[in-house]
Biopython code that builds the backbone (N, CA, C, O; Angstrom):
import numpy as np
from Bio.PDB.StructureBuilder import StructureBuilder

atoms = [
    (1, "UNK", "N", (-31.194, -4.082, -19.541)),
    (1, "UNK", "CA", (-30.242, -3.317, -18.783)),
    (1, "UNK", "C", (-28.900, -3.368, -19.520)),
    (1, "UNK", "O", (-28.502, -4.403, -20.054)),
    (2, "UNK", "N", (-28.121, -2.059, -19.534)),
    (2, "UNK", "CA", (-27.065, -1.909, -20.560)),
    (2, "UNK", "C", (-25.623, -2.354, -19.423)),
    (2, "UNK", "O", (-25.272, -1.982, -18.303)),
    (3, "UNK", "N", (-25.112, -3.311, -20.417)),
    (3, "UNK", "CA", (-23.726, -3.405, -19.375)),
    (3, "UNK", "C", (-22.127, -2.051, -19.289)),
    (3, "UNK", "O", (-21.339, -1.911, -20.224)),
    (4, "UNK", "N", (-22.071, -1.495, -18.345)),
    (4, "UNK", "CA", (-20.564, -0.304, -18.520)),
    (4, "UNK", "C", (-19.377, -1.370, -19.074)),
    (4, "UNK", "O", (-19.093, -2.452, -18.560)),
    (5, "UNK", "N", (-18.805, -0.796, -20.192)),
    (5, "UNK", "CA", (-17.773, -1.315, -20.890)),
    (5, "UNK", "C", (-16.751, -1.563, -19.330)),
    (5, "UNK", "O", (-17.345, -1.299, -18.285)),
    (6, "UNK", "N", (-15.515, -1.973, -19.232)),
    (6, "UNK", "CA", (-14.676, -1.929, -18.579)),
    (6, "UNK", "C", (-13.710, -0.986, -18.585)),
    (6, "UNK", "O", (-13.220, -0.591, -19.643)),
    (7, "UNK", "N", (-13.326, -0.516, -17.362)),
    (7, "UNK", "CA", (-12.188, 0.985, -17.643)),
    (7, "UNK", "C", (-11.099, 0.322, -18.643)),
    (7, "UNK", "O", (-11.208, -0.883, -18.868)),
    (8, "UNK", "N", (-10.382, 0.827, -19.061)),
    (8, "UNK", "CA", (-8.704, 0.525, -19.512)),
    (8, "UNK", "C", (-8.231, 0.041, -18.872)),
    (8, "UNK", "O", (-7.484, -0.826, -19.324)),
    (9, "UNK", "N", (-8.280, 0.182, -17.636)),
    (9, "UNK", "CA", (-6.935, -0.478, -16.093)),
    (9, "UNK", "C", (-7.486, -1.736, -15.884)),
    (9, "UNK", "O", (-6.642, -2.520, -15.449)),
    (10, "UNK", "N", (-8.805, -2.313, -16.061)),
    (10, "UNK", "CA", (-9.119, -3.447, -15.992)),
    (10, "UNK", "C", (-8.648, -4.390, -16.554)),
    (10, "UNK", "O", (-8.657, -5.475, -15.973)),
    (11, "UNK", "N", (-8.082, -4.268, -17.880)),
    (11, "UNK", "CA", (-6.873, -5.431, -18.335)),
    (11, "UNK", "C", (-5.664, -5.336, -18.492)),
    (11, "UNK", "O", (-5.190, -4.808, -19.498)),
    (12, "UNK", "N", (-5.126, -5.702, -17.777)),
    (12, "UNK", "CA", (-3.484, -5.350, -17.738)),
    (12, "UNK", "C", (-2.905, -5.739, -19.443)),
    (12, "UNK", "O", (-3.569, -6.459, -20.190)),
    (13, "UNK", "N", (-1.827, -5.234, -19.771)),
    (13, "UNK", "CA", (-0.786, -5.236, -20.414)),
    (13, "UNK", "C", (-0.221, -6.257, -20.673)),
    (13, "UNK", "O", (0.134, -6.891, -19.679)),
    (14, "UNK", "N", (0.125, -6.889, -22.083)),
    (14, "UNK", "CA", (0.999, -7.846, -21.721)),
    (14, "UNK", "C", (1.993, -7.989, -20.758)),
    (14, "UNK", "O", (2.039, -6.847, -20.301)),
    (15, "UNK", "N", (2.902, -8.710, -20.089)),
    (15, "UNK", "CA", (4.017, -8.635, -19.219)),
    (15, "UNK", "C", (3.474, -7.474, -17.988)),
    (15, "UNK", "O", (4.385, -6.987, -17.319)),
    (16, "UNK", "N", (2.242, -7.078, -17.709)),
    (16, "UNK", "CA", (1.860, -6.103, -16.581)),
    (16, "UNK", "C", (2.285, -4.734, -16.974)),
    (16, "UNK", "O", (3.019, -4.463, -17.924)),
    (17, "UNK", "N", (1.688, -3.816, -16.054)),
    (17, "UNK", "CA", (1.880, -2.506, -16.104)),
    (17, "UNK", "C", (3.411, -1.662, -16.006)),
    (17, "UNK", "O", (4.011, -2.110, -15.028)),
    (18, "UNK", "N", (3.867, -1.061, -16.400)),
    (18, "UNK", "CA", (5.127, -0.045, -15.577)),
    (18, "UNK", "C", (4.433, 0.587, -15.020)),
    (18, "UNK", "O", (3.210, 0.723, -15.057)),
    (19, "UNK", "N", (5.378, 1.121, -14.326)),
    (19, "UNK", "CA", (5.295, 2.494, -12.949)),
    (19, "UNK", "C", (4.744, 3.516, -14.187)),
    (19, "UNK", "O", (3.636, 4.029, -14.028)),
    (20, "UNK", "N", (5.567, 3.833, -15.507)),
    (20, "UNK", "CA", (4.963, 4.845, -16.514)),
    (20, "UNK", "C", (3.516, 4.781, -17.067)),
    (20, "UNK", "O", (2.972, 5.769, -17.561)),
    (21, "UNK", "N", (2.952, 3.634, -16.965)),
    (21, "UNK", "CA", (1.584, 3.435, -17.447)),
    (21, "UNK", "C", (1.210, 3.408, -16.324)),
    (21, "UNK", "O", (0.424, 4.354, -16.364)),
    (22, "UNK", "N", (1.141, 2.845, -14.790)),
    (22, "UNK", "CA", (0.460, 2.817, -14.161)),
    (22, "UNK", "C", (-0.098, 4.671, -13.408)),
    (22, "UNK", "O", (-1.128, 5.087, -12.877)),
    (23, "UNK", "N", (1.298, 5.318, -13.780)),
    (23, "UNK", "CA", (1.075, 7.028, -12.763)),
    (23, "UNK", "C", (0.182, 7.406, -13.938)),
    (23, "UNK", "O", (-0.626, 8.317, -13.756)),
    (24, "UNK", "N", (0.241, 6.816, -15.102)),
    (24, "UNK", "CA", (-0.587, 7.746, -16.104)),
    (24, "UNK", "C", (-2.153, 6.871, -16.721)),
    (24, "UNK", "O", (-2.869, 7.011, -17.712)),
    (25, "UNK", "N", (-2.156, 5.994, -15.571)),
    (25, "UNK", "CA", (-3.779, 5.555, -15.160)),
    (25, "UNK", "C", (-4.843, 6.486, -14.441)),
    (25, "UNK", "O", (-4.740, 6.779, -13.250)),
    (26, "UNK", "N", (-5.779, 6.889, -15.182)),
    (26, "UNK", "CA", (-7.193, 7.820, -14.183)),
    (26, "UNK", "C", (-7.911, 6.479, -14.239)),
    (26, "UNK", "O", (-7.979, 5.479, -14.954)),
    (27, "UNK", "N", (-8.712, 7.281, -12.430)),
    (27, "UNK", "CA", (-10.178, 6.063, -12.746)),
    (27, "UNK", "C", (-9.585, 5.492, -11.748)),
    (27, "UNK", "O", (-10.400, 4.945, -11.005)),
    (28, "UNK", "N", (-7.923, 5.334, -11.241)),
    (28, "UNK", "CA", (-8.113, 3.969, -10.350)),
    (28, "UNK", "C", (-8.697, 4.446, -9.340)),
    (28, "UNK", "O", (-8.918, 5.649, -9.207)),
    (29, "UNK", "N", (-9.123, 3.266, -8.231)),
    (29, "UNK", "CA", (-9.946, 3.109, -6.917)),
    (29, "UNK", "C", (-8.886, 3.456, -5.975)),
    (29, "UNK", "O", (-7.887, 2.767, -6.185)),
    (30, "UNK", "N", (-8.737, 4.351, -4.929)),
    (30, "UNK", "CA", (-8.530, 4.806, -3.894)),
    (30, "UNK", "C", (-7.399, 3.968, -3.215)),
    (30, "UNK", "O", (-7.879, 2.846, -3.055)),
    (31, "UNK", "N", (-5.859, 4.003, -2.646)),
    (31, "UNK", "CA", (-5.258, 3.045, -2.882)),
    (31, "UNK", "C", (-4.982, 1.776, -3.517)),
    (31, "UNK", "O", (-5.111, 0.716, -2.905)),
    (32, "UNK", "N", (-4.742, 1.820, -4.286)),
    (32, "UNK", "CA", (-4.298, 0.897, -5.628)),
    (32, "UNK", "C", (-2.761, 1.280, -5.831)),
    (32, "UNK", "O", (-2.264, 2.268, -6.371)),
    (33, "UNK", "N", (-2.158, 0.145, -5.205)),
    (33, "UNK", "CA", (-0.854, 0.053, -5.428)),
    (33, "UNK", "C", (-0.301, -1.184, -6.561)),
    (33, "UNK", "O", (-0.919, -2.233, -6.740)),
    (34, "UNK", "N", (0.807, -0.869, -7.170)),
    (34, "UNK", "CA", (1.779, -1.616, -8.352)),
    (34, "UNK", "C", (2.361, -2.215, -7.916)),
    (34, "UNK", "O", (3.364, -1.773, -7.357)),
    (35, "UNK", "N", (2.069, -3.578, -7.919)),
    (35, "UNK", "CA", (3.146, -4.671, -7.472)),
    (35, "UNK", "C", (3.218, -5.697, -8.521)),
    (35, "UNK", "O", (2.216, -6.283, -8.928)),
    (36, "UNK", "N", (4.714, -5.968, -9.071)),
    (36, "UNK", "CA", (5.433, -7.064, -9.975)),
    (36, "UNK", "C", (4.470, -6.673, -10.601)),
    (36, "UNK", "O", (3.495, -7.319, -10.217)),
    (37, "UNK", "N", (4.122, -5.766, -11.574)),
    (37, "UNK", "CA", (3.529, -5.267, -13.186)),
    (37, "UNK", "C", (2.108, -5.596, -13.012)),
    (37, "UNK", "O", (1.466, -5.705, -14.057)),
    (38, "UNK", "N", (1.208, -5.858, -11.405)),
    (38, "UNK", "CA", (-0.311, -6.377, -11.437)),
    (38, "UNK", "C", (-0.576, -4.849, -10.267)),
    (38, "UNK", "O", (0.098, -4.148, -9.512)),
    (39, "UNK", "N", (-2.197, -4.981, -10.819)),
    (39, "UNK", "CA", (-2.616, -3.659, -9.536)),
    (39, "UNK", "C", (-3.077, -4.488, -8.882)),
    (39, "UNK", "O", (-3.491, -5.544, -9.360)),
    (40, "UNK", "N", (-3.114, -4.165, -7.490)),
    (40, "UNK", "CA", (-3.230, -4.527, -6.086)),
    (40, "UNK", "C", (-4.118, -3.366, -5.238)),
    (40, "UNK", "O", (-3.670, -2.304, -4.807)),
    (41, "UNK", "N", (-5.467, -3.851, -5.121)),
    (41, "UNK", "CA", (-6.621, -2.413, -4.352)),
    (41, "UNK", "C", (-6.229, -3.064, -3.020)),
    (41, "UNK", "O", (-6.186, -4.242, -2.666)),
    (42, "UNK", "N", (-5.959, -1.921, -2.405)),
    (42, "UNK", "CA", (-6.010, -2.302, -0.833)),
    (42, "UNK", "C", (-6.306, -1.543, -0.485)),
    (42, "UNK", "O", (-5.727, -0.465, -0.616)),
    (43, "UNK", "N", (-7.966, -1.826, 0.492)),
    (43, "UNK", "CA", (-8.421, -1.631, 1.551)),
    (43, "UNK", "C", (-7.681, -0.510, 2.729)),
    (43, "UNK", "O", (-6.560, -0.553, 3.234)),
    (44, "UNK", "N", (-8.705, 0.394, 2.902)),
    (44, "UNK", "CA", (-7.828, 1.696, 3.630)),
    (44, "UNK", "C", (-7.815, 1.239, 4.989)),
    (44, "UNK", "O", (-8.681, 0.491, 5.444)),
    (45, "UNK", "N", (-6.648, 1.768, 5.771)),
    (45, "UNK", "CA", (-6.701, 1.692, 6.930)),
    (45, "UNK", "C", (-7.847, 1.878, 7.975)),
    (45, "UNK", "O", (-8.300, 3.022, 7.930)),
    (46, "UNK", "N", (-8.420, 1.104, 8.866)),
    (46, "UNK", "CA", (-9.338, 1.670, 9.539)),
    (46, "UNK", "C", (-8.777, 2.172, 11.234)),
    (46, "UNK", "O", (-7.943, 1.590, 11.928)),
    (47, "UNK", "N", (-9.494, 3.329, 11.536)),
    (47, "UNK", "CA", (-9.064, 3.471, 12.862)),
    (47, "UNK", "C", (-8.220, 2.706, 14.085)),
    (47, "UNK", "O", (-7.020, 2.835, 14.326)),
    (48, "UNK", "N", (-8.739, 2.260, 14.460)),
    (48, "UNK", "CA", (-8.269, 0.647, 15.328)),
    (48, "UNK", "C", (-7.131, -0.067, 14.480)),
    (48, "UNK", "O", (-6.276, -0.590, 15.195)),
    (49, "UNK", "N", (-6.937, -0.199, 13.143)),
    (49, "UNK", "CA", (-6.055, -0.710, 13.315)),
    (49, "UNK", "C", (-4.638, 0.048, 13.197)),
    (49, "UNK", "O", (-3.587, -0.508, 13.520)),
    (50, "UNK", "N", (-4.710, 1.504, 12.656)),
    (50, "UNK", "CA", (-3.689, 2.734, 13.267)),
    (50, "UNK", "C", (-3.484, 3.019, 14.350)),
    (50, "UNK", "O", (-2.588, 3.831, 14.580)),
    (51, "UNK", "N", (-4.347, 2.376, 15.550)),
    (51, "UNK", "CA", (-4.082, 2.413, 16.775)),
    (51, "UNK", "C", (-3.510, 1.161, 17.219)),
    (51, "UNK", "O", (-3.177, 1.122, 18.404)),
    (52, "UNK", "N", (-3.329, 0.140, 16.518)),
    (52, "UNK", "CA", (-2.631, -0.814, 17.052)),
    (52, "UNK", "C", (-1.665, -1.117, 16.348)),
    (52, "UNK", "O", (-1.227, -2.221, 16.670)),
    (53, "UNK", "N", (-0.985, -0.528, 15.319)),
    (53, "UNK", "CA", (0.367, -0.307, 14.955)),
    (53, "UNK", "C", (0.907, 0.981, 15.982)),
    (53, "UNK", "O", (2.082, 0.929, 16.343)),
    (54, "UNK", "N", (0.386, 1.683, 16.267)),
    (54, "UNK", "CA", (0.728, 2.916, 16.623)),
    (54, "UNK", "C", (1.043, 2.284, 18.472)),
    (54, "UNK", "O", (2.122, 2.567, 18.992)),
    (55, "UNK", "N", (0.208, 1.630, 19.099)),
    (55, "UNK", "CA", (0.203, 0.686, 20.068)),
    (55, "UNK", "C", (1.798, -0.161, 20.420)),
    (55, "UNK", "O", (2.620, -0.043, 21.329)),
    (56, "UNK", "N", (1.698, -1.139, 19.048)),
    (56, "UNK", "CA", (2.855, -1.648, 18.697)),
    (56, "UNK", "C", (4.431, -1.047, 18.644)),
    (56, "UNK", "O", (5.525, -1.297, 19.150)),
    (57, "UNK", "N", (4.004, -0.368, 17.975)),
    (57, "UNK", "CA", (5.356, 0.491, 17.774)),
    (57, "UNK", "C", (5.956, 1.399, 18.625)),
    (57, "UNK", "O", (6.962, 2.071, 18.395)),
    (58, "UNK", "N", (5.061, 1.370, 19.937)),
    (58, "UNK", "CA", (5.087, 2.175, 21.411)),
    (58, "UNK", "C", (6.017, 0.972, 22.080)),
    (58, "UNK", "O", (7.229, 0.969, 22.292)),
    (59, "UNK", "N", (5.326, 0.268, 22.259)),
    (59, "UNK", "CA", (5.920, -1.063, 22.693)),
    (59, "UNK", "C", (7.087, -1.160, 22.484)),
    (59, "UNK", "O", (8.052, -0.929, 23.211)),
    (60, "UNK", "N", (7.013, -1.516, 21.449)),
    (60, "UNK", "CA", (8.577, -2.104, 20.883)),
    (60, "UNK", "C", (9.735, -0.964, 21.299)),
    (60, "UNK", "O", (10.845, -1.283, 21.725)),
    (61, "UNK", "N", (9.249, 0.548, 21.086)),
    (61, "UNK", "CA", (10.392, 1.183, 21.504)),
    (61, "UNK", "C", (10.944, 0.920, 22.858)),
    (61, "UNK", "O", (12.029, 0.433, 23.176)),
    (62, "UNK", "N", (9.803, 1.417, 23.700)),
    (62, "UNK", "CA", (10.256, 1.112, 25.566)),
    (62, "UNK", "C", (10.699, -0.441, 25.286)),
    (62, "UNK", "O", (11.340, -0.550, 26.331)),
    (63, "UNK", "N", (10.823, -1.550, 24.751)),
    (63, "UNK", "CA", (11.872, -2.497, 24.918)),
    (63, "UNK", "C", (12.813, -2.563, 24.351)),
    (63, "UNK", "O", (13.609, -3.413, 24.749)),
    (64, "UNK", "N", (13.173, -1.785, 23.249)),
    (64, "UNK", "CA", (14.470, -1.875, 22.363)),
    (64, "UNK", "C", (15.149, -1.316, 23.266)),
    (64, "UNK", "O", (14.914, -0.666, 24.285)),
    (65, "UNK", "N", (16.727, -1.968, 22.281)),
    (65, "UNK", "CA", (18.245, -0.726, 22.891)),
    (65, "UNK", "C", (17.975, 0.191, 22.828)),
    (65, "UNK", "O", (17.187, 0.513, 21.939)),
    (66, "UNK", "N", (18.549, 1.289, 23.876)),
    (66, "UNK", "CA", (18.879, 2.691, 23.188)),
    (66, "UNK", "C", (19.213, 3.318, 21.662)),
    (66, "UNK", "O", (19.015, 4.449, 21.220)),
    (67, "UNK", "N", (19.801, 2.120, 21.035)),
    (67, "UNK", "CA", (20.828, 2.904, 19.721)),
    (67, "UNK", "C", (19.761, 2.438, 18.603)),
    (67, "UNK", "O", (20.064, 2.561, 17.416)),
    (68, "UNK", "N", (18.369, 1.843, 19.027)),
    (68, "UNK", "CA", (17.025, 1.078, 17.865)),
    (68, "UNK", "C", (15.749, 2.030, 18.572)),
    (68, "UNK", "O", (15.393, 2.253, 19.729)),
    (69, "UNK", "N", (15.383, 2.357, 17.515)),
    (69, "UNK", "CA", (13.914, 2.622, 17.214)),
    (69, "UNK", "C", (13.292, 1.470, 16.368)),
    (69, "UNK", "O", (13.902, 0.748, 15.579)),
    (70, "UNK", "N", (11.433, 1.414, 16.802)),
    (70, "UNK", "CA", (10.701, 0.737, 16.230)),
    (70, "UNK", "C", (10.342, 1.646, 15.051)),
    (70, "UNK", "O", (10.128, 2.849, 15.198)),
    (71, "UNK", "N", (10.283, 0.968, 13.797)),
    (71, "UNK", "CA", (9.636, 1.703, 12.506)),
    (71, "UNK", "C", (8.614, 0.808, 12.180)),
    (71, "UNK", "O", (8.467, -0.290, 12.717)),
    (72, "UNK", "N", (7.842, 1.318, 11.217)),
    (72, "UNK", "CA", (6.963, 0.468, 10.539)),
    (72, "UNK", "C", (7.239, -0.221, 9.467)),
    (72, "UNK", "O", (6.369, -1.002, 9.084)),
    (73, "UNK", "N", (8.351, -0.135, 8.794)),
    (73, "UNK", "CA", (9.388, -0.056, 7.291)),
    (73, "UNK", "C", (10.075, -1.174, 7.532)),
    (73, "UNK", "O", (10.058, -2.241, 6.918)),
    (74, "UNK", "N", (11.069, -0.638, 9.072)),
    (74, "UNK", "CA", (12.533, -1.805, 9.807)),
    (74, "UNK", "C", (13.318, -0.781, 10.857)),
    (74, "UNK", "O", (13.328, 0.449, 10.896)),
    (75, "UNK", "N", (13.740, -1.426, 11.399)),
    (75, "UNK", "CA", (14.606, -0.987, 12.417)),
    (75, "UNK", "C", (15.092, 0.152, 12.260)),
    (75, "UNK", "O", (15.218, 0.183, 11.036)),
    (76, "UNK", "N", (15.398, 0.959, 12.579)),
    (76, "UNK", "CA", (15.990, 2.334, 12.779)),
    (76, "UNK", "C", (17.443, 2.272, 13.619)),
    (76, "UNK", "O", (17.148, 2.055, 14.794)),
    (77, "UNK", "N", (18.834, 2.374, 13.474)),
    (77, "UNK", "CA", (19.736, 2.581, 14.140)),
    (77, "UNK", "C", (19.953, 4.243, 14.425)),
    (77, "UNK", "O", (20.294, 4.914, 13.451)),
    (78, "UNK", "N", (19.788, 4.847, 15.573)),
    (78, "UNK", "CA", (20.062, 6.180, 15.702)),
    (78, "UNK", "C", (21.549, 6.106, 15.959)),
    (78, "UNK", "O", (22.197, 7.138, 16.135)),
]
sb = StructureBuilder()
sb.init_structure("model")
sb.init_model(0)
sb.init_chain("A")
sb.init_seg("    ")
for serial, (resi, resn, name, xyz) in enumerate(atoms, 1):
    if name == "N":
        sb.init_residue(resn, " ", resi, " ")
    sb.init_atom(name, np.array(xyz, "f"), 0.0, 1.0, " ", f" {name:<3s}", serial, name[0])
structure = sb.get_structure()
């Protein structure tokens, strides 16, 4: 049985990737985000748990001040 070579993105760079090598990576896997010059695959959201940020962030508004919204990011001052 023949082994598949490894893509290119499989070994990082000395000192890690840039943002310029990483946008001009094909091949990566389906969210794959750049963090501190290493790729990072993360796992897609599943249903349930967009409903319990979405849950959350219901919440939090009906208890904040008036002048705060809940974000998913940080606080919101309107």
């Amino acid at each position: 049985m023949a082994v598949e070579p490894l893509p290119d993105w499989a070994i990082p760079p000395a000192g890690g990737f840039t943002i310029e090598k990483f946008l001009s990576l094909r091949g990566l896997p389906k969210h794959t985000e750049l963090i501190d010059g290493s790729l990072v695959f993360a796992s897609p959201q599943r249903k349930w748990h967009r409903q319990a940020i979405d849950f959350l962030q219901r919440e939090l508004d009906l208890q904040a001040p008036p002048q705060l919204r809940a974000d998913r990011e940080m606080a919101v001052k309107l």
